[in-house]
C-alpha positions as CSV (number, residue, x, y, z in Angstrom):
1,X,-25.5,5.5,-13.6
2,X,-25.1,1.9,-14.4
3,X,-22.4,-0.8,-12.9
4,X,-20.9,-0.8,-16.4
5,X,-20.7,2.8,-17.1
6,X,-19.1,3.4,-13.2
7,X,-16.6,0.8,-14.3
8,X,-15.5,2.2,-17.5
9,X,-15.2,5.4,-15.7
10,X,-12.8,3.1,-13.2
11,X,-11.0,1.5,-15.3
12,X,-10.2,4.6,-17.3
13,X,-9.1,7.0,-14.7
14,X,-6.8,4.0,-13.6
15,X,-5.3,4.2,-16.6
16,X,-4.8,7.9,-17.2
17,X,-2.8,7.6,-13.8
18,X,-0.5,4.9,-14.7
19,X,-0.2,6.0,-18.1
20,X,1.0,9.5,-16.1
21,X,3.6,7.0,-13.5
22,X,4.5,5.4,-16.7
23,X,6.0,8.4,-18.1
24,X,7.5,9.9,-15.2
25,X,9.2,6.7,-14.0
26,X,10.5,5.8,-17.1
27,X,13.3,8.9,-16.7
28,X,14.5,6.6,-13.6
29,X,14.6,3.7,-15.6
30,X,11.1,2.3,-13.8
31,X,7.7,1.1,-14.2
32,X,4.8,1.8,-12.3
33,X,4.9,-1.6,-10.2
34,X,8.1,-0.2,-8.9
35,X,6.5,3.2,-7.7
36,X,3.9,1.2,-6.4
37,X,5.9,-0.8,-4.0
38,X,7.9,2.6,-2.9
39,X,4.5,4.0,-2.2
40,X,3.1,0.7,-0.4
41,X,6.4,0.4,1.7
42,X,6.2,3.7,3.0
43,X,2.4,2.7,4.1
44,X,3.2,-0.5,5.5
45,X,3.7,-1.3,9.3
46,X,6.6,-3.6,10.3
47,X,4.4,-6.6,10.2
48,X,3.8,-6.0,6.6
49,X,6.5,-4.5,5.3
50,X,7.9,-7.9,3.9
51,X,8.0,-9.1,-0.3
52,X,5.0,-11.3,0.1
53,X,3.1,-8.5,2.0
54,X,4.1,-6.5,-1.3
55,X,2.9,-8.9,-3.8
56,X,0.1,-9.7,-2.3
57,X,-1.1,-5.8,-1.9
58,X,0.2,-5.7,-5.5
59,X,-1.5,-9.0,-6.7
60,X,1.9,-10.3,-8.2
61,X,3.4,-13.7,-7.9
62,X,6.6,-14.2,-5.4
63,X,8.7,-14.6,-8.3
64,X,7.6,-11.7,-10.4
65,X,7.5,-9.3,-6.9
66,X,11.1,-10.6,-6.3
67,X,12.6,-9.4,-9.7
68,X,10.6,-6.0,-9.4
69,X,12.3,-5.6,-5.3
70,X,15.2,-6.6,-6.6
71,X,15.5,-3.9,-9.3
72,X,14.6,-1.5,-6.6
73,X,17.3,-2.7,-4.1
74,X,19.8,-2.7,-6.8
75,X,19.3,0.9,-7.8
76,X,19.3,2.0,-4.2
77,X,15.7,2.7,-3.8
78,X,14.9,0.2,-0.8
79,X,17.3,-1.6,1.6
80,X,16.5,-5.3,3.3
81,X,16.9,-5.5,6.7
82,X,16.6,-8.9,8.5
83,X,13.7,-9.5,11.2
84,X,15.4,-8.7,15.0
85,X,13.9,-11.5,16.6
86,X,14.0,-13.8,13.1
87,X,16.3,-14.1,11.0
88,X,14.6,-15.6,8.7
89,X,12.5,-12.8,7.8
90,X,12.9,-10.0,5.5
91,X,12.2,-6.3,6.5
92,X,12.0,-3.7,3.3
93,X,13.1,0.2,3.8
94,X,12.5,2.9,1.3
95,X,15.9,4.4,1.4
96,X,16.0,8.5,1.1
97,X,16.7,8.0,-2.5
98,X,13.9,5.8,-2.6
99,X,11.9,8.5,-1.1
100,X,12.7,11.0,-3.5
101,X,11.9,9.3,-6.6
102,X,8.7,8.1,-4.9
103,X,7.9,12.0,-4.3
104,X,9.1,13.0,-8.1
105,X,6.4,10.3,-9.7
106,X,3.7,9.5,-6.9
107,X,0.7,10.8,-6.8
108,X,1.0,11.4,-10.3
109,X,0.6,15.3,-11.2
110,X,-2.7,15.0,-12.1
111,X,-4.6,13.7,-9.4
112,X,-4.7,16.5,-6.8
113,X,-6.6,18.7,-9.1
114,X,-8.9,16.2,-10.3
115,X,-9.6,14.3,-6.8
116,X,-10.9,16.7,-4.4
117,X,-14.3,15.7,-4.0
118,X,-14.6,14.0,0.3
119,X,-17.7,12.0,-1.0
120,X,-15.7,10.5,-3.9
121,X,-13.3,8.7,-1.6
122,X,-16.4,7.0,0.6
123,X,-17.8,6.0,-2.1
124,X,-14.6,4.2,-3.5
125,X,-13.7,3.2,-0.5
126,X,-17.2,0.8,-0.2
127,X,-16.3,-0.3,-3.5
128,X,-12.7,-1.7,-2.6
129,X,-14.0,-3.1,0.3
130,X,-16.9,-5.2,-1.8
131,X,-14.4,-6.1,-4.3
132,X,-12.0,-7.6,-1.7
133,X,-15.0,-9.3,0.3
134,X,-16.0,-10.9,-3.2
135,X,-12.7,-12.1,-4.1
136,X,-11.7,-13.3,-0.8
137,X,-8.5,-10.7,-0.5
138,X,-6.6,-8.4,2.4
139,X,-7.9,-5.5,3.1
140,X,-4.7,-3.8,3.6
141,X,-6.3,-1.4,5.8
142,X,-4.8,1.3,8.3
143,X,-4.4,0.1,12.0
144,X,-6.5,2.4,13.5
145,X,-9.3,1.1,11.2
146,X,-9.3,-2.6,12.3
147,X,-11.5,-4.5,14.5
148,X,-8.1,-5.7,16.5
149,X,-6.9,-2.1,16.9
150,X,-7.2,-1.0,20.9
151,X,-5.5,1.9,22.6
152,X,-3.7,0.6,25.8
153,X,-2.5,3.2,28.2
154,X,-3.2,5.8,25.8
155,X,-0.9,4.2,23.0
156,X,-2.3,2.1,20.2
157,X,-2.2,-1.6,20.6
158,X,-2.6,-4.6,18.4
159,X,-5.3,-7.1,19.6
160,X,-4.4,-9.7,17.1
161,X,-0.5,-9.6,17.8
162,X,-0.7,-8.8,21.0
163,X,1.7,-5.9,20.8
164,X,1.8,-2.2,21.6
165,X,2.2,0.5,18.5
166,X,4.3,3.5,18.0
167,X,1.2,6.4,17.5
168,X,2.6,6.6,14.0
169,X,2.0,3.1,13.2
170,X,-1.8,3.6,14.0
171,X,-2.0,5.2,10.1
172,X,-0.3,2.6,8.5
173,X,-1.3,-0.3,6.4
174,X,-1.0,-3.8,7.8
175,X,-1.5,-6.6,6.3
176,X,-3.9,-8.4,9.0
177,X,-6.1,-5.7,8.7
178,X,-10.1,-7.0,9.1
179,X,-12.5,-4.1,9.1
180,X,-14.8,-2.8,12.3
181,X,-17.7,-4.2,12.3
182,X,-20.7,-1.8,11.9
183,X,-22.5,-1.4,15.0
């Protein structure tokens, strides 16, 4: 198969999926951007759980993320909390409203059906990892997946940070991710 048929085939599943969020959102007065960031925050760790973390994952300016968090705090869908140890800094927190919409519209109907095939995600998985190496982007990877992760005293443990992990936070996305490097 050529590189221009695979990314036809890409580009057009993506859009059959948003075009699917697209519709379903729009009963809650959202677009897909909006059910993206639900579905990123509940991903994120609490290093990355922040608006530029969400842009950035998202590829959106600060200004454009910050109108599309603020449409989400406003109709109750996320919550800011303020950093305990800074002030400064911004923590975001799907709310359980939040969570419900994000259920109702994301992953969009189709996709289970469709996407059931193991090698499918390997395969796309290589590809988003070229694509970010060529364009000099985050990873967004899951903890447990990065060359920093360690597991201290039987409990995960950042490298990087130099912090210790809830085992839940091992599965989410952080924004420092770097992949393993093959052995």
């Amino acid at each position: 198969m050529s590189t221009s048929r695979v990314l036809e085939l890409l580009e057009r599943i993506a859009s059959l999926l948003r075009s699917e969020v697209r519709k379903t959102s729009a009963e809650d007065g959202l677009e897909p951007v909006h059910i993206m960031s639900l579905w990123y925050l509940t991903q994120a760790n609490r290093f990355s759980n922040n608006p530029l973390a969400v842009g950035e994952y998202l590829g959106l300016s600060k200004g454009n993320m910050s109108q599309r968090l603020n449409v989400l705090e406003q109709k109750g869908l996320i919550r800011k909390a303020a950093d305990n140890e800074d002030r400064r800094r911004v923590h975001l927190e799907v709310t359980k409203r939040g969570l419900t919409v994000l259920a109702k519209n994301y992953p969009p109907k189709a996709w289970p059906a469709t996407a059931t095939e193991v090698s499918l995600e390997k395969r796309l998985d290589r590809v988003l990892r070229r694509m970010v190496a060529e364009n000099g982007g985050r990873t967004f990877g899951q903890c447990r997946t990065c060359r920093f992760h360690q597991n201290k005293a039987d409990a995960p443990y950042c490298g990087l940070l130099e912090l210790p992990l809830a085992p839940h936070q091992a599965n989410q996305i952080c924004l420092e991710h770097e992949p393993k490097i093959a052995a």
